[in-house]
C-alpha positions as a Markdown table, in Angstrom:
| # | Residue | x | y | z |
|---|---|---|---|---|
| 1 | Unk | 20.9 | -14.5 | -21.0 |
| 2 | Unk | 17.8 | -13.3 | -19.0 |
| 3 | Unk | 17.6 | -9.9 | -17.4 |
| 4 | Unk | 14.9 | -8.5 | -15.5 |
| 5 | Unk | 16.7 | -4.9 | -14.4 |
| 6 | Unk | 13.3 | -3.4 | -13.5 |
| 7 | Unk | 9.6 | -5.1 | -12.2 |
| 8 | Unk | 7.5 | -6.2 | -14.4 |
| 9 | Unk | 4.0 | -6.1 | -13.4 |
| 10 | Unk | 0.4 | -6.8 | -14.6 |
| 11 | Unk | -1.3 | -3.8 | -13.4 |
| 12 | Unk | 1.1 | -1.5 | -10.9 |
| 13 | Unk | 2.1 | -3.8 | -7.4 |
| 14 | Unk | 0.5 | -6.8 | -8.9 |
| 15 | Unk | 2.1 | -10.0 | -10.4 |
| 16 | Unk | 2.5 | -10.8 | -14.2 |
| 17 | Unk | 0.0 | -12.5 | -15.6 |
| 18 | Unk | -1.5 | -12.8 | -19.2 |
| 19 | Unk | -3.6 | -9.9 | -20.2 |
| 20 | Unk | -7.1 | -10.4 | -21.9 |
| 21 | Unk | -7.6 | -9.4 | -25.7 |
| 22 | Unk | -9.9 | -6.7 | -24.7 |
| 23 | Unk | -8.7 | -5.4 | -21.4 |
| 24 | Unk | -9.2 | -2.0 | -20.9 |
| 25 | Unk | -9.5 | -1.0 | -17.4 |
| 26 | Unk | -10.3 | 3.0 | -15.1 |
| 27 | Unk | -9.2 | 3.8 | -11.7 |
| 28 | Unk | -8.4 | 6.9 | -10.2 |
| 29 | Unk | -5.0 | 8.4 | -10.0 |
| 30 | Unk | -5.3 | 8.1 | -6.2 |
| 31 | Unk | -5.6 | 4.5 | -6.1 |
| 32 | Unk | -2.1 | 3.7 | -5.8 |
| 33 | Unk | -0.3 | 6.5 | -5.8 |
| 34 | Unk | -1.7 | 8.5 | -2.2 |
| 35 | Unk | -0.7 | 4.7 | -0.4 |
| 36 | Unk | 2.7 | 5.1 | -2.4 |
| 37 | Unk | 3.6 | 8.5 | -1.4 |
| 38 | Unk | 2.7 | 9.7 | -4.1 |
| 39 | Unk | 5.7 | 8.3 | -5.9 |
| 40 | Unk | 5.3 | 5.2 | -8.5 |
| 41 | Unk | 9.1 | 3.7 | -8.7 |
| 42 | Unk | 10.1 | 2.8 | -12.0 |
| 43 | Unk | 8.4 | -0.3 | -13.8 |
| 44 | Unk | 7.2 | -1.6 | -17.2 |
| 45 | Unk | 4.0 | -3.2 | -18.3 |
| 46 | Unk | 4.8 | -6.0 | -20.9 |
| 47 | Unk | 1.2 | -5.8 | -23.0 |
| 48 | Unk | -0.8 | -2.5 | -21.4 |
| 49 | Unk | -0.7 | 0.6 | -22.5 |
| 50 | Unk | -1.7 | 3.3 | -20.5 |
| 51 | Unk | -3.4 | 6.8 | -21.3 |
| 52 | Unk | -3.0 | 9.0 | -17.8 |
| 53 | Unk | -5.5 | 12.1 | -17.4 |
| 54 | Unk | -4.3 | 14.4 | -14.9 |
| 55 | Unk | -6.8 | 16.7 | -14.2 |
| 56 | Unk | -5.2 | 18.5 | -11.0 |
| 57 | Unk | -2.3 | 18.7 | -10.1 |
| 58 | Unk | 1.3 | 17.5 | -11.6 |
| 59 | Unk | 5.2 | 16.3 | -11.5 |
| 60 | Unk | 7.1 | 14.4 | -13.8 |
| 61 | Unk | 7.3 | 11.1 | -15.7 |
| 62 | Unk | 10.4 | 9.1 | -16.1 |
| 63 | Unk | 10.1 | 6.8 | -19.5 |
| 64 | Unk | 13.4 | 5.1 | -20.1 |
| 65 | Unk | 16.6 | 7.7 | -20.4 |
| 66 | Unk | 13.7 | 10.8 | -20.5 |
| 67 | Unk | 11.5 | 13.0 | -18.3 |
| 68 | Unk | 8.8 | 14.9 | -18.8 |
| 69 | Unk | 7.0 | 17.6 | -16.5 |
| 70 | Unk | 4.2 | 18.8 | -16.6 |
| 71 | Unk | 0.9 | 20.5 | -15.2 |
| 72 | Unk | -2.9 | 19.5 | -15.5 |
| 73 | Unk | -4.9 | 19.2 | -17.5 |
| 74 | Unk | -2.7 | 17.2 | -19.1 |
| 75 | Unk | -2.7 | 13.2 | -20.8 |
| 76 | Unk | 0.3 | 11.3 | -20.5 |
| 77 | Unk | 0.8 | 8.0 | -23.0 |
| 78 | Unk | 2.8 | 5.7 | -22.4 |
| 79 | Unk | 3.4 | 2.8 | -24.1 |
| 80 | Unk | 3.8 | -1.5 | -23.7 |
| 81 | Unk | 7.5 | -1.7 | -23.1 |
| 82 | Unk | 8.3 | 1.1 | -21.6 |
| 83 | Unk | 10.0 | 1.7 | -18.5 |
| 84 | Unk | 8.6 | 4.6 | -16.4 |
| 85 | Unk | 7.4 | 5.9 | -13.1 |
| 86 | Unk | 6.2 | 9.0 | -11.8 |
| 87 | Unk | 6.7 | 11.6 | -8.8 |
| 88 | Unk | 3.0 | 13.1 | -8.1 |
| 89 | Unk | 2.6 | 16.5 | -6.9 |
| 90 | Unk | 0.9 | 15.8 | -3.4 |
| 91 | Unk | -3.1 | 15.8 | -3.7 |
| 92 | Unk | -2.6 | 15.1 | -7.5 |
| 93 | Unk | -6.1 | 13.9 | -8.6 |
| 94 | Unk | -7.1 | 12.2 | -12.2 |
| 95 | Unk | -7.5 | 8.6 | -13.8 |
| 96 | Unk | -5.6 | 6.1 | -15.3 |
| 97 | Unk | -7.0 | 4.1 | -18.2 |
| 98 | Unk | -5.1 | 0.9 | -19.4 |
| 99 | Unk | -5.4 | -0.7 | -22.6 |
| 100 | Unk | -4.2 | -4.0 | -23.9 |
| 101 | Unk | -1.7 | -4.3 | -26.2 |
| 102 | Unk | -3.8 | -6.7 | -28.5 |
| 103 | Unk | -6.8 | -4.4 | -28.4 |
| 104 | Unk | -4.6 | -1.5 | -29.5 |
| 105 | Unk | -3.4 | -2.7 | -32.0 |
| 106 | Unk | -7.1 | -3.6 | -33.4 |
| 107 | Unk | -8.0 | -0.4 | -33.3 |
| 108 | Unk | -5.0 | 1.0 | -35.0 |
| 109 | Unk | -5.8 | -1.3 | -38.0 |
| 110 | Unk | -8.9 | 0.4 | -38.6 |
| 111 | Unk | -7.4 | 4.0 | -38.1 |
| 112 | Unk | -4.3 | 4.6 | -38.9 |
| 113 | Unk | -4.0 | 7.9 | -37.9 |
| 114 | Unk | -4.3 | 6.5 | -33.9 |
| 115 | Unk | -0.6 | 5.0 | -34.6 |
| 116 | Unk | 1.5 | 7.9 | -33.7 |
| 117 | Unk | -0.2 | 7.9 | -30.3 |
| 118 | Unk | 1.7 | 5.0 | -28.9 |
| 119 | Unk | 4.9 | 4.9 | -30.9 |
| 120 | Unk | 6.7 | 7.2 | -28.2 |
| 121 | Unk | 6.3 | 8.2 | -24.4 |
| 122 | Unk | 4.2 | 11.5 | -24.6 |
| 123 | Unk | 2.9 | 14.3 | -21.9 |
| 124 | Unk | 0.6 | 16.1 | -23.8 |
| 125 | Unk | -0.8 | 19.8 | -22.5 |
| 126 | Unk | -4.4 | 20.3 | -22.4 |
| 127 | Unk | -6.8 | 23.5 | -22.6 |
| 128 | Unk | -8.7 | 23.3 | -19.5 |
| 129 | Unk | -12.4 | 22.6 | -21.5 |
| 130 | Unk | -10.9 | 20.0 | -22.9 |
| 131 | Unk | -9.0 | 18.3 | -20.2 |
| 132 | Unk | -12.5 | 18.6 | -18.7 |
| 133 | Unk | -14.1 | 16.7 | -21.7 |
| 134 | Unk | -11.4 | 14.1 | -21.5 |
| 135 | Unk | -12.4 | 13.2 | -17.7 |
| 136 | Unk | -16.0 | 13.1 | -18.5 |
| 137 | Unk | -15.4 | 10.4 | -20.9 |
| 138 | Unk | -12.9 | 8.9 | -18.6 |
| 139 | Unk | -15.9 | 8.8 | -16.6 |
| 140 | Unk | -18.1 | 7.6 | -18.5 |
| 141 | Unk | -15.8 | 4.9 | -19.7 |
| 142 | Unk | -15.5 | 3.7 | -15.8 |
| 143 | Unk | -19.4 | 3.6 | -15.6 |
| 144 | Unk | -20.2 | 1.5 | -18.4 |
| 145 | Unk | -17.0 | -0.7 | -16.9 |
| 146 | Unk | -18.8 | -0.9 | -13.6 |
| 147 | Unk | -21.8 | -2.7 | -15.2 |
| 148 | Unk | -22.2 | -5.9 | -18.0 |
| 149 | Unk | -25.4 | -4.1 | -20.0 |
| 150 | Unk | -26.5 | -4.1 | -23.6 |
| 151 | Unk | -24.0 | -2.4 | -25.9 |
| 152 | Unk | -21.3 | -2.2 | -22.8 |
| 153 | Unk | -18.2 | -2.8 | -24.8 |
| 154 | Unk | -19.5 | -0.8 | -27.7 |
| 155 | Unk | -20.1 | 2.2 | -25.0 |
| 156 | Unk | -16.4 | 1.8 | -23.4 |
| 157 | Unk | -15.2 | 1.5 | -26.7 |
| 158 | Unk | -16.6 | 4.9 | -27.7 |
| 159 | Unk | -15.8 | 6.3 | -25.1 |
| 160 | Unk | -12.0 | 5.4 | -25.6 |
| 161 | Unk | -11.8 | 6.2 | -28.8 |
| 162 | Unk | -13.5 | 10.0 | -28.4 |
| 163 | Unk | -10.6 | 10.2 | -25.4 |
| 164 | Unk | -7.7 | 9.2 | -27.9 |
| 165 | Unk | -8.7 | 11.4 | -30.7 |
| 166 | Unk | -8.9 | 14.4 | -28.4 |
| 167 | Unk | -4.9 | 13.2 | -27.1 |
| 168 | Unk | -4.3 | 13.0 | -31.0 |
| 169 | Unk | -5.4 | 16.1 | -32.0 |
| 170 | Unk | -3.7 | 18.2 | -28.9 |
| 171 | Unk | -0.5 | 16.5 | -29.5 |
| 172 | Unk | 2.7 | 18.0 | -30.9 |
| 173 | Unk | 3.7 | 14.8 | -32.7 |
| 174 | Unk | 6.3 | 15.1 | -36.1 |
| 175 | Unk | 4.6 | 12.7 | -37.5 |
| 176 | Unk | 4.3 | 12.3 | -41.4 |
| 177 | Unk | 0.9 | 14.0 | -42.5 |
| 178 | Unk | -0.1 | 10.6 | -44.7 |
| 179 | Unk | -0.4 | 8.0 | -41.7 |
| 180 | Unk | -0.5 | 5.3 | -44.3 |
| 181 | Unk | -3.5 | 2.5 | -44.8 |
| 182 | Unk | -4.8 | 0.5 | -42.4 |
| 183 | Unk | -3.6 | -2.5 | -44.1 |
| 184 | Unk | 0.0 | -0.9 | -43.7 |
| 185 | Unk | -0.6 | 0.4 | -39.9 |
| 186 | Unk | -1.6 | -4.1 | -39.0 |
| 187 | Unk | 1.7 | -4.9 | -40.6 |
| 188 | Unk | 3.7 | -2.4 | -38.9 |
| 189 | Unk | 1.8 | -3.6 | -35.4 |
| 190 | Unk | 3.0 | -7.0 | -36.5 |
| 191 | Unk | 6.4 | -6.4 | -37.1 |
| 192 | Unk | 7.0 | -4.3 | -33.9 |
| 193 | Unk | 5.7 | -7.3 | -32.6 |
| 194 | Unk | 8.1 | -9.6 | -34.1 |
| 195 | Unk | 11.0 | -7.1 | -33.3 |
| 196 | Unk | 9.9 | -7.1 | -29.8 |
| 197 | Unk | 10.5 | -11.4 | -29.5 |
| 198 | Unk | 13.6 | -11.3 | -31.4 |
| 199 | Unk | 15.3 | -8.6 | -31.3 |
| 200 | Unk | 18.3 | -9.8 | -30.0 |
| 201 | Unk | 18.4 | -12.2 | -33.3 |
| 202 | Unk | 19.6 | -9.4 | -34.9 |
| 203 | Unk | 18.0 | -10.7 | -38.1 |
| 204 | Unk | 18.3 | -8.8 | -41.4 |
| 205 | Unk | 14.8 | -7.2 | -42.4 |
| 206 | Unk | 14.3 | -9.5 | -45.0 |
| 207 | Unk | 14.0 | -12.2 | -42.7 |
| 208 | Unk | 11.5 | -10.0 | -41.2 |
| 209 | Unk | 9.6 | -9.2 | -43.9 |
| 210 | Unk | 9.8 | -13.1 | -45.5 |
| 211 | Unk | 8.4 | -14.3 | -42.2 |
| 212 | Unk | 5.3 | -11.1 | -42.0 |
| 213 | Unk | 4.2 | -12.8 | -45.9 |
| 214 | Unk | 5.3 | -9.6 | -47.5 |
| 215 | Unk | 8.2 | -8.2 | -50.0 |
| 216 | Unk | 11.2 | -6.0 | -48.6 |
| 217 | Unk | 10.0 | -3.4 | -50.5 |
| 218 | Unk | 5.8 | -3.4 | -49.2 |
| 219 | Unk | 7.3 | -3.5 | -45.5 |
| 220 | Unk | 10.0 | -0.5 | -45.8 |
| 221 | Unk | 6.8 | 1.6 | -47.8 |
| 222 | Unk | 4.8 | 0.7 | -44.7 |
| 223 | Unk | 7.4 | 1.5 | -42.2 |
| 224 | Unk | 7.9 | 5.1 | -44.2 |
| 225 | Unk | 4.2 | 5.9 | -44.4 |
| 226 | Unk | 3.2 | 4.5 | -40.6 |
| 227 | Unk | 6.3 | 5.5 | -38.5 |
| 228 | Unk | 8.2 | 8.1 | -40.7 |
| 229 | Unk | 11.3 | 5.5 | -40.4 |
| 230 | Unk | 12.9 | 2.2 | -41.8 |
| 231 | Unk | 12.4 | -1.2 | -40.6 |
| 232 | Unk | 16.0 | -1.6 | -40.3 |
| 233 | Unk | 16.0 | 1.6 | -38.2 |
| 234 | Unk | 13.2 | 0.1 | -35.7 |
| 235 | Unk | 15.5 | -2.8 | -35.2 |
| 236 | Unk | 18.1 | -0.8 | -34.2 |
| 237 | Unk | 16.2 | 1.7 | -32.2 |
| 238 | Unk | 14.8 | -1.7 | -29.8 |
| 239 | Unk | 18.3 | -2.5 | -29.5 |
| 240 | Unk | 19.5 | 0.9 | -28.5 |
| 241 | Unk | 16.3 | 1.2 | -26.0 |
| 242 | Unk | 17.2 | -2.2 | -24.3 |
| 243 | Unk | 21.2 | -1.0 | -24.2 |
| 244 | Unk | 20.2 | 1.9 | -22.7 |
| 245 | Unk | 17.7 | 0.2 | -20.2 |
| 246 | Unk | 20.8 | -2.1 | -19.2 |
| 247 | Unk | 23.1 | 0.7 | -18.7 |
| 248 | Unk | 20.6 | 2.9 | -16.3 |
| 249 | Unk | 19.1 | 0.0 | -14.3 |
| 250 | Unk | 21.8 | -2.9 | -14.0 |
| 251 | Unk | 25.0 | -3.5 | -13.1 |
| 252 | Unk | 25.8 | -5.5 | -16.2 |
| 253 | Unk | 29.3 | -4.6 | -18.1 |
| 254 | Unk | 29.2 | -3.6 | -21.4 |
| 255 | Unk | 30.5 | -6.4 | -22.6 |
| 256 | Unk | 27.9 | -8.6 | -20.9 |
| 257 | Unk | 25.1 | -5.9 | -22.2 |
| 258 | Unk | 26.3 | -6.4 | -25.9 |
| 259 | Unk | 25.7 | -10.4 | -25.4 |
| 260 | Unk | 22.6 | -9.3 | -23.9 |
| 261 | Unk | 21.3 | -7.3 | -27.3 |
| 262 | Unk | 22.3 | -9.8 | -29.3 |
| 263 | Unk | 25.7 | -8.4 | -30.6 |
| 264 | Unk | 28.7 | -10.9 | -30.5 |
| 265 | Unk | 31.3 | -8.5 | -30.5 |
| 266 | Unk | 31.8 | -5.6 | -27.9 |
| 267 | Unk | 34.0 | -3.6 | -29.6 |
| 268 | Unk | 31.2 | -3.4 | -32.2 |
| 269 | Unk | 28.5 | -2.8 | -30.0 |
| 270 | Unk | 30.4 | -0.1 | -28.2 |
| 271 | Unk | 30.7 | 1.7 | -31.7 |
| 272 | Unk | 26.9 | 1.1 | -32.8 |
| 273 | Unk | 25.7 | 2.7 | -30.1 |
| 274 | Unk | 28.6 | 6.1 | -29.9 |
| 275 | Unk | 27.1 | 6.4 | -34.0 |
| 276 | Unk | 23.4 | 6.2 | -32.9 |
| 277 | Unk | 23.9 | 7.8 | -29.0 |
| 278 | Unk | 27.2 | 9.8 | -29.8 |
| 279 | Unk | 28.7 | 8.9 | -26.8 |
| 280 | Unk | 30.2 | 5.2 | -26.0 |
| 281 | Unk | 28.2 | 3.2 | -23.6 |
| 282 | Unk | 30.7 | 3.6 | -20.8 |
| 283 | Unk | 30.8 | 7.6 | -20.8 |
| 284 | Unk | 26.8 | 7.4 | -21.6 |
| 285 | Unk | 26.2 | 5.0 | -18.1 |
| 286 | Unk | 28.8 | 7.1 | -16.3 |
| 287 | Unk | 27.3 | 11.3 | -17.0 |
| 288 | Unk | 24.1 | 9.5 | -16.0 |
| 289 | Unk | 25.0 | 8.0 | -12.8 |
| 290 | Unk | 26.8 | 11.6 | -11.7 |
C-alpha cells in the first residue's frame, strides 16, 4: 500500500527529485518563509537534513508527534525523514543549511561523535557569542558556495563541520559518553538505511545483520555503543514513528495503518504500540485530534 499523508519535497515548495552525494546548500531564513507568512506547513525531506540557525527572532517547530519552542540564537536539526514545519515569529531572520543524506553519513564514519546530532529532532539554545560564531560560518559557508575556486569544497566542508561541532557541544543530548568507532557509526548509517527501505518487512535483525555482512552480535555492540539502543529497538521505533505519522496526518483506520507498517494482524498492532505508546492507537489519534 502506498501512502503519502504529507509532501514530500526536494528543497521546501519544490518537486522530488534525486539529491546529489555532496549537496549541501545556504539560504536565508527569509527566503521562503516572509512569502509563506511566515509559516512552513508541515513536510518531510526524504535524503536532506537540515541544520536551521536562527539568529533573531523565534516560534516553534513541529517534528512528527512533538514541538519545540524556542528563542534565538538558537540551531534547530532536523533530520531526513522527518516530518516537520515551523510557525516564525514575524521578522524572524537566520539561515538554513541543508545537507545530503549520503554526505552525512560520510562524515559520521569518520567521527563518530557527530552521530547523535541527527538521530532525533533537536532545538538547541545558544549563548549569544556563539550563535554569532555559528552565522559567521554559515556565512562563510554560503560564500565559498557562491563561487567554484581552488579548495571550495574543502572550505564549505570546514566550515560545516566547525558549525556542527559547535551544535554538538551546546546540545543537551543523553547520549552514551563512548560514541563507538567509526567503523561501528558506517554500519549503524547502513542499517538505518536498510530499516528505512524495509521496514514494513518486519524482518528479524538477523536478517538484518546477515544482509549488512556482519554477526548478530557485532551489529547489537554497534547499535549499543552508536545509538545507546538495540537494533531490534530501531526497528520498532520506525514502525511506531510511521504509525504515529499515519494516525496524525491521514485518515487511514487502524486496521488499514497496521497493513500499512507491515503488521498482519490489527489486534496485534493495536497492542504493540499501547506497550511502546501506552495508549492504543485509537485513544492516541483521538486526544490528539481534540
Amino acid at each position: 500500500m502506498s501512502v503519502a499523508p504529507v509532501p514530500s519535497f526536494y528543497l521546501y515548495g519544490e518537486p522530488q527529485r534525486s539529491v546529489a552525494e555532496g549537496f549541501v546548500h545556504v539560504e536565508s531564513l527569509d527566503d521562503r518563509s516572509r512569502p509563506s507568512e511566515w509559516t512552513i506547513n508541515r513536510h518531510v525531506h526524504r535524503d536532506l537534513n537540515h541544520i536551521i540557525l536562527i539568529a533573531q527572532g523565534g516560534g516553534a517547530m513541529q517534528a512528527e508527534a512533538s514541538e519545540f519552542r524556542f528563542e534565538a540564537p538558537c540551531l534547530l536539526l532536523v533530520p531526513a525523514g522527518i516530518v516537520h514545519g515551523f510557525t516564525w515569529h514575524r521578522e524572524s531572520s537566520g539561515h538554513v543549511t541543508t545537507i545530503a543524506a549520503a554526505y552525512l553519513r560520510h562524515l559520521i564514519a569518520r567521527d563518530a561523535d557527530l552521530a547523535p546530532l541527527f538521530a532525533h529532532p533537536h532545538a538547541i539554545m545558544l549563548p549569544q557569542a556563539e550563535g554569532d560564531a555559528a552565522e559567521a560560518e554559515i556565512t562563510r559557508m554560503a560564500q565559498e558556495l557562491g563561487w567554484s575556486g581552488p579548495g571550495q569544497r574543502a572550505a564549505v566542508e570546514s566550515a560545516l563541520l566547525h558549525l556542527m561541532v559547535l551544535a554538538l557541544r551546546h546540545a543537551a543530548l543523553t547520549q552514551q559518553a563512548q560514541p563507538g568507532t567509526p567503523r561501528q557509526a558506517a554500519l549503524v548509517a547502513r542499517l538505518r538505511e536498510r530499516i528505512e527501505q524495509r521496514f514494513r518487512q518486519r524482518e528479524p535483525v538477523a536478517d538484518h545483520a546477515r544482509a549488512l555482512g556482519v554477526s548478530l552480535t557485532a551489529l547489537r555492540q554497534a547499535c549499543a555503543r552508536v545509538t545507546g539502543t538495540s537494533p531490534a529497538q530501531m526497528l520498532d521505533d520506525r514502525a511506531l514513528l510511521e504509525a504515529r505519522r499515519l494516525l496524525l496526518y491521514s485518515q487511514m483506520s487502524v486496521a488499514q495503518i497496521a497493513y500499512a507498517t507491515g503488521f498482519e494482524d490489527p489486534a496485534y498492532f493495536s497492542r504493540f504500540f499501547a506497550r511502546h505508546i501506552g495508549q492504543p492507537p485509537r485513544s492516541w489519534r483521538a486526544a490528539r485530534d481534540g
